[in-house]
C-alpha angles and dihedrals in degrees: 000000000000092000096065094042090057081042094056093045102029102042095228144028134304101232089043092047078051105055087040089064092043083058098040086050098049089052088059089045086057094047090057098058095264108139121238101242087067097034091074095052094049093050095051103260117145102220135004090254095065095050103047090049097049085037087057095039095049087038105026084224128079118239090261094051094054095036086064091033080053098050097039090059095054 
């Protein structure tokens, strides 16, 4: 039931809208200079697999892509 009330307010999922903040905060990690072998740890992906697959899905680039597409636009 709580779900769908997070569903009706929210627009989507809570464990998608979860996963959606881990990501958002490991872009800003890696903007930051963190490197991406310790950013999936620190936002609460099991293994670095998972997180570059759901990171390039969400993004349509992988870290390490937008780690050098980052630094090249500053």
């Amino acid at each position: 039931h709580l779900n769908r009330l997070f569903k009706t307010y929210v627009g989507t999922t809570a464990g998608h809208y979860i996963k959606l903040k881990r990501l958002y905060l490991a872009k800003e990690l890696l903007q930051q200079g963190t490197p991406p072998t310790e950013v999936y740890s620190k936002c609460g992906f099991c293994d670095y697999t998972t997180f570059y697959r759901d990171f390039k899905n969400q993004f349509d680039y992988s870290p390490k892509e937008f780690i050098k597409n980052f630094s090249l636009n500053q």
